[in-house]
N, C-alpha and C positions, 0 to 999 in steps of 0.2 A: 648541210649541203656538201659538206667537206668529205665527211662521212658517208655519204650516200656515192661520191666517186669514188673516193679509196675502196669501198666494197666492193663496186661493179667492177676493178681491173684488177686482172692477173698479178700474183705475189713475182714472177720473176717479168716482166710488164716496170711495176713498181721500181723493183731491184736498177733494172735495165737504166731507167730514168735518174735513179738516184748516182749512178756510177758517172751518168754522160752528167749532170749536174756540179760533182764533184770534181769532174778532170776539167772542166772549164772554170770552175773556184781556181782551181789549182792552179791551172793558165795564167788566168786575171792577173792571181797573188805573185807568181815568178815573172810577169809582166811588168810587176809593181817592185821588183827588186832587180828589176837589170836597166832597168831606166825609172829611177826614184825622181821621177818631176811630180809636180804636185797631183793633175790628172790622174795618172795612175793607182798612183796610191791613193788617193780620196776612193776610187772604185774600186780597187781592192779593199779598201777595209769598210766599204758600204755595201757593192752591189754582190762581190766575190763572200765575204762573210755574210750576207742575206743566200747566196745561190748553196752554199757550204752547209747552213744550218738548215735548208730544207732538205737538201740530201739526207744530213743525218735525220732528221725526221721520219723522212720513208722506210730510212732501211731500220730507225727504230721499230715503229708500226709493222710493217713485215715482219720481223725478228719477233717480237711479241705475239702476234696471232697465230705464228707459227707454232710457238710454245702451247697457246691456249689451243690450236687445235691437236697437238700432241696428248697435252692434256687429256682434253675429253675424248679422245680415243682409247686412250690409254683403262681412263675409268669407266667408257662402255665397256669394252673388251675384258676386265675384271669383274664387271657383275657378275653374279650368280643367278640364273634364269628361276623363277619361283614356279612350282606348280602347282596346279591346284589339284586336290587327294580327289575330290567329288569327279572330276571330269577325268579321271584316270579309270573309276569303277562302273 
């Protein structure tokens, strides 16, 4: 299931998601160091480190498929077209 939506949406879609994900980790976390009561930091090192480790997730998955489609571009574009001698004469 998981795979089936990361397919369907746009690599910079992804991107976009994983960035607003991460400045709100990032929030939470300088939230949880300018008023250290326990609330905050419980949420910071729960809900802020769950929002943090999905981000990097995305923009792993992006980065990777980006490679993989580099990839096989790469090695269509280096084939050598074959032909055949019969259909030449």
């Amino acid at each position: 299931m998981i795979k089936k939506l990361l397919k369907r949406q746009h690599p910079m879609l992804l991107l976009r998601i994983s960035c607003v994900l991460t400045l709100v980790a990032l929030g939470l976390m300088v939230w949880s160091m300018l008023d250290p009561t326990p609330l905050p930091v419980m949420i910071a090192m729960s809900v802020a480190q769950g929002l943090g480790t999905i981000a990097f997730g995305l923009f792993g998955y992006v980065i990777v498929q980006d490679i993989r489609r580099q990839r096989r571009e790469r090695r269509v574009s280096q084939q050598i077209p074959v032909f055949d001698e019969k259909a030449e004469s």
